[in-house]
N, C-alpha and C positions, 0 to 999 in steps of 0.2 A: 477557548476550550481546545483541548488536543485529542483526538479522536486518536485509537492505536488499536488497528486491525489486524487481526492476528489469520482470519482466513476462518476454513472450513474443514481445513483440514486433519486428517486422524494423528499427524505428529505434534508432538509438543514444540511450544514454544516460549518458554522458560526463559531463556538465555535476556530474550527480550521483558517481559514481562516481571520477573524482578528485579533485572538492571534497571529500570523506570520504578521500582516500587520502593525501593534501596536512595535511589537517589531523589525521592521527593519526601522519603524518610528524613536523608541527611539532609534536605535543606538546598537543596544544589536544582530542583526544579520545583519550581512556585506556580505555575499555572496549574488549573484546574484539568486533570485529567479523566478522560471514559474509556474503557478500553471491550474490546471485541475479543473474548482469549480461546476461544476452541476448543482445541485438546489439550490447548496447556494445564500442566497439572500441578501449575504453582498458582494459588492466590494471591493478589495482592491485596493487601491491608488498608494501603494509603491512598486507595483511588476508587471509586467505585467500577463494575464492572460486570460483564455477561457476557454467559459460552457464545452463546449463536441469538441471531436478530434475523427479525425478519425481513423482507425486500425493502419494506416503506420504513421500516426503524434505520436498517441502514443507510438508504439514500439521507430519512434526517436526521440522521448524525453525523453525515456527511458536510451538508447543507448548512449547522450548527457552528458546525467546529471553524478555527481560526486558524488549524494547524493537523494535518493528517501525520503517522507514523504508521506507517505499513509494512506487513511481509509481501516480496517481490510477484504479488499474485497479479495477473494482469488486470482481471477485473475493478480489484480494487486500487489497481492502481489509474485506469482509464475511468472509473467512476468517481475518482477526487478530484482531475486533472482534466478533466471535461466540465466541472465543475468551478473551474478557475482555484481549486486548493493549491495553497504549499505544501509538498509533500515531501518527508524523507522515508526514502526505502531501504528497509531492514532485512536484507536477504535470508531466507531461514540459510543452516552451513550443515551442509553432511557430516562434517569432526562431531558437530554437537547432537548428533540424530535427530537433524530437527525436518529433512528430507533426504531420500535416500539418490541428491547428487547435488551438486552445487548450480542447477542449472538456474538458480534464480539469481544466484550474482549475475550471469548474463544480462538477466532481462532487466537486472537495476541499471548497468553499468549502459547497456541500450539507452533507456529512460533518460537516463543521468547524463549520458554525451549527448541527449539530443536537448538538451540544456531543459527537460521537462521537470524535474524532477532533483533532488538530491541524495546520494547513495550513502550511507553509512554500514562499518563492518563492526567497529569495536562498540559494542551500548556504552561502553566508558565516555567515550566522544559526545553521547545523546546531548547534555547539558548544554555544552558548548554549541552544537550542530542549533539548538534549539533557538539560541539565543542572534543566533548568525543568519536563521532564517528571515527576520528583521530585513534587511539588506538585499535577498534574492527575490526575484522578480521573475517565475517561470516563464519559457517562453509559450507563447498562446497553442493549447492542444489543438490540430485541425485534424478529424479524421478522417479517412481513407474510405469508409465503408457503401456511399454513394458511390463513387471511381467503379471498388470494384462489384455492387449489384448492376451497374451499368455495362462493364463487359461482359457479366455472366449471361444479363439480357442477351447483348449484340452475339456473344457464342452461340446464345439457345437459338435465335431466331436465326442464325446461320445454317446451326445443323438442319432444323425444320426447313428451312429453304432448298439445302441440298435432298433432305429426301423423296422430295415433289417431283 
């Protein structure tokens, strides 16, 4: 199953959510999809789906799926990919008002160099990108966020020591 998280966000995301609806229409993606769609204010027809899920629906749909497709949100992208998911990320694009700046190409193109992940721009590509996920082998998420509760400790007990 292909899990495709569209976020929480108040902008639409369309651009995504019919290019996947269109292309399991025509026959061009045959896996079973669920999708997460927000504010998008297109339905899709050929896949089941819902605006918003709650914390434990989304972890298990996470958990379920064989194959994540995300908007470049970091949560959802560190919540599939800590999870050991395949993921490809779908950056919402300012041209399409789908947010008001490109800044999550950044954070796919981040993801994506640090070989976490896979970036896609054109939904035309989705098929292909889907089929080539076969093949890729992310590299193992390790997070950072021990490291840094551990400085912030070593700071706090510094300053407390210097106020003595």
């Amino acid at each position: 199953m292909i899990f495709i998280i569209c976020g929480t966000q108040k902008f639409q995301f369309d651009r995504l959510i019919r290019g996947l609806d269109e292309q399991v229409g025509q026959g061009l993606i045959r896996d079973e999809l669920f999708a997460q769609i927000g504010g998008c204010t297109y339905e899709p027809v050929n896949y089941p789906f819902v605006r918003f899920m709650d914390d434990t629906a989304f972890k298990k749909s996470i958990e379920e799926a064989d194959l994540i497709i995300t908007h470049s949100g970091t949560g959802s992208i560190i919540n599939s990919i800590k999870r050991g998911k395949k993921v490809i990320v779908v950056p919402r694009l300012e041209e399409y008002e789908e947010h008001v700046s490109d800044h999550q190409v950044q954070i796919a193109e981040q993801f994506a160099d640090s070989d976490l992940v896979r970036m896609c721009l054109d939904v035309d590509t989705l098929p292909q990108m889907i089929a080539e996920m076969e093949e890729f082998t992310p590299r193992e998420y390790i997070s950072n966020t021990e490291h840094v509760l551990q400085v912030l400790e070593e700071d706090i007990l510094r300053l407390w020591e210097q106020k003595d």
